[in-house]
N, C-alpha and C positions, 0 to 999 in steps of 0.2 A: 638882231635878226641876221644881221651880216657873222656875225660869230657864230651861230649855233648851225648856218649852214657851211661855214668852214668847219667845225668839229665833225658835223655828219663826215661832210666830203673824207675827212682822213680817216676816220672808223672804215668807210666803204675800201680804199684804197690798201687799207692795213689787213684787212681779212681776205682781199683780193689776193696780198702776197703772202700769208699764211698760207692759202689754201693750194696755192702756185710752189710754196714749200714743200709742200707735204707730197704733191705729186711729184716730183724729181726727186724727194727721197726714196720714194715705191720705185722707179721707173731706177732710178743710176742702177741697183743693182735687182737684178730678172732672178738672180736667185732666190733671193726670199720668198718671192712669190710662192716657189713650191717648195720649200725647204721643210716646212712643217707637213707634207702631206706624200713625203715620198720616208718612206719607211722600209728601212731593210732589216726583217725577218730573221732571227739566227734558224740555221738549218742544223735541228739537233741528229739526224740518220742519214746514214750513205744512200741513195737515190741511183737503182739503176737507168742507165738509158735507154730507151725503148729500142729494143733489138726488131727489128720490122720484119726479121726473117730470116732462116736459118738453111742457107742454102743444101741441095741434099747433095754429098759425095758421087751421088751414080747419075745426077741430071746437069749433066756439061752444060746442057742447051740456056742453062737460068743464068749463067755467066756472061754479063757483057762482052761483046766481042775485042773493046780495047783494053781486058784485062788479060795481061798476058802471064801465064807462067812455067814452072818447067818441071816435069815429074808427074805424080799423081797426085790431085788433093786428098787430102784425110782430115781437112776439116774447114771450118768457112763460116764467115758471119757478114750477114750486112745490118747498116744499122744509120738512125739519123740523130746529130747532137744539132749542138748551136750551130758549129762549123761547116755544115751539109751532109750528105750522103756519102757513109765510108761504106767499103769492104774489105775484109780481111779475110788471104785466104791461107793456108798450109799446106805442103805440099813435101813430097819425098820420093827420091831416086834411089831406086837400087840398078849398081849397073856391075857387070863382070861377076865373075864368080870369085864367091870368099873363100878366105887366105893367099890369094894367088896377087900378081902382082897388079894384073890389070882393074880388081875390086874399088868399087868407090859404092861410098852409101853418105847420099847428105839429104839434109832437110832444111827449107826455105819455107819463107812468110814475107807476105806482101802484104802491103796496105793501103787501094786506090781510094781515093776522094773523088767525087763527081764535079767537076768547076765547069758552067756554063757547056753543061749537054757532054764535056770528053772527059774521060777518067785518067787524072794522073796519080803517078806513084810518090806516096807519101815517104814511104821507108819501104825496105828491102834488108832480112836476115837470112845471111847462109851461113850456113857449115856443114863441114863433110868429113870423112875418114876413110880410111882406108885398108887395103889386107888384113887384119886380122881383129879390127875394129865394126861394130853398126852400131848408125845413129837412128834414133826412134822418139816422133813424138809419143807424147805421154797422151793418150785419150781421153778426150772431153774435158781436155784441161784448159782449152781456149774459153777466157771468158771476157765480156767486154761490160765497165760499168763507168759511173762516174764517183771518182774516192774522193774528191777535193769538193764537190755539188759546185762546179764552176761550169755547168752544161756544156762541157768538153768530156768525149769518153776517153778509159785510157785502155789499152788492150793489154790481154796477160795471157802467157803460155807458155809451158815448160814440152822438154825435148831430154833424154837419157842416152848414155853412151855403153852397149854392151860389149864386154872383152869375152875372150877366153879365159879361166880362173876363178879363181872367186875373190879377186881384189875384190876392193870398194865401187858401185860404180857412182862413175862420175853423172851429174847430174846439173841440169842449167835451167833456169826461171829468163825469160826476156817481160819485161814492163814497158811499153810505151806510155808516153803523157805530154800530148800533142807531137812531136819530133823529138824528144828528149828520152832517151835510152835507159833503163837499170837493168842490170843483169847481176845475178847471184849465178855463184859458180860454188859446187861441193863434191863431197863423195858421200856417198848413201852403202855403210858399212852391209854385208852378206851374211856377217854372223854374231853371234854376239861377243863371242872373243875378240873380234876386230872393232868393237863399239866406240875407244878409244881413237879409232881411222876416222869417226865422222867429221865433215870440215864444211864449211860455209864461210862465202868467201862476198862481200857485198861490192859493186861498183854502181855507186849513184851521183855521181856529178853532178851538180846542179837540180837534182831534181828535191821536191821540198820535205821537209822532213814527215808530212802527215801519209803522204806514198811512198815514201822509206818505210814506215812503222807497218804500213797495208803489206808490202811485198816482200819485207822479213816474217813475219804473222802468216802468210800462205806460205810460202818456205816450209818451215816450221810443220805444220797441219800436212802438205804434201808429202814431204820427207818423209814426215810420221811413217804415213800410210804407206810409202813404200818399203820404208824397212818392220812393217806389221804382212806387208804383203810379204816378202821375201823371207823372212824370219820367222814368224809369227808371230800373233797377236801379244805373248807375254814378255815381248822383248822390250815393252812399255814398263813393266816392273822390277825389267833389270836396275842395281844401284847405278850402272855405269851407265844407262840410257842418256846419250848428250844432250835431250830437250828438256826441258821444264816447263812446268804448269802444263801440262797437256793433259 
């Protein structure tokens, strides 16, 4: 009698600390818990960010009043990612009369984020020329998406420089991707004799290789169309045309 209620008693005791096991093995580590039930999705398509609105050129009044810039806009996006509320705007100065000494023409892009009700400036691109030079964004080339699907947008705009002559003109892509800069730099040949003069020239520091591949690829496709616009359309089937696969 005294035996079998000593065997009970240890059977009780033994599964008391199995069962005392098994919950500090669940419990030491909280991630198993959802390890099985958090699943990350591969994103097979680039995914724009919702542009909320496309502010108009001739309505100053839709501008926050602590966005501040200098020139006239010529073009403008607002938009929300993961990061908050951006704007990006574009903007260009003609000042003095060209060729003379006092001449300047530049173009500027800003980019405020909204933090807690005040807009600060994210980045800020100028550049300008002079006497015998004008700088000119390129139209409707502002576009804002997201290349990486990391719901961060990145912003892209090109900007052209026109001379006197018929060099090549020179011609600039800027890429933001959150604070980090790419810019291509080229010349966009006038004729097709000068085909040979095309040049593209990449600076991407640090930025990853899948928005290098995005912003050589728009290069490429804009270039195009500017030396189809300036040339025309069969400067695509010249042998010496510098692009491929287009």
């Amino acid at each position: 009698m005294i035996l079998k209620a000593h065997v009970k008693q240890l059977l009780t005791i033994s599964f008391a600390v199995t069962l005392l096991s098994c919950n500090n093995s669940t419990n030491s580590n909280p991630a198993n818990v959802n390890k099985d039930t958090i699943i990350e999705k591969p994103v097979s398509e680039k995914r724009n960010v919702e542009v909320v609105t496309k502010i108009s050129v001739n309505n100053m009044d839709s501008l926050p009043e602590q966005i501040k810039h200098e020139g006239d806009i010529v073009d403008t996006k607002m938009w929300k990612d993961k990061s908050g509320e951006h704007y990006v705007l574009i903007s260009e100065k003609k000042q003095g009369e060209y060729l003379t000494a006092n001449w300047l023409s530049k173009v500027d892009a800003y980019m405020y984020t909204k933090i807690d009700g005040n807009f600060k400036l994210g980045w800020h691109v100028k550049d300008n020329v002079s006497i015998s030079s004008e700088i000119n964004y390129l139209k409707k080339s502002l576009t804002v998406l997201d290349i990486n699907n990391d719901g961060d947008a990145e912003v892209c705009f090109f900007y052209s420089f026109t001379e006197d002559g018929a060099d090549p003109m020179p011609l600039k892509m800027i890429l933001y991707t959150k604070e980090k800069k790419l810019a291509i730099r080229g010349l966009i040949p006038r004729s097709v004799s000068d085909l040979n003069l095309y040049k593209k020239v990449i600076d991407a520091k640090g930025v990853s290789k899948d928005i290098k591949t995005y912003a050589s690829k728009e290069w490429d496709k804009t270039s195009t169309n500017q030396m189809k616009k300036i040339i025309g359309e069969e400067v695509i089937k010249s042998k010496d045309f510098p692009i491929k696969n287009n």
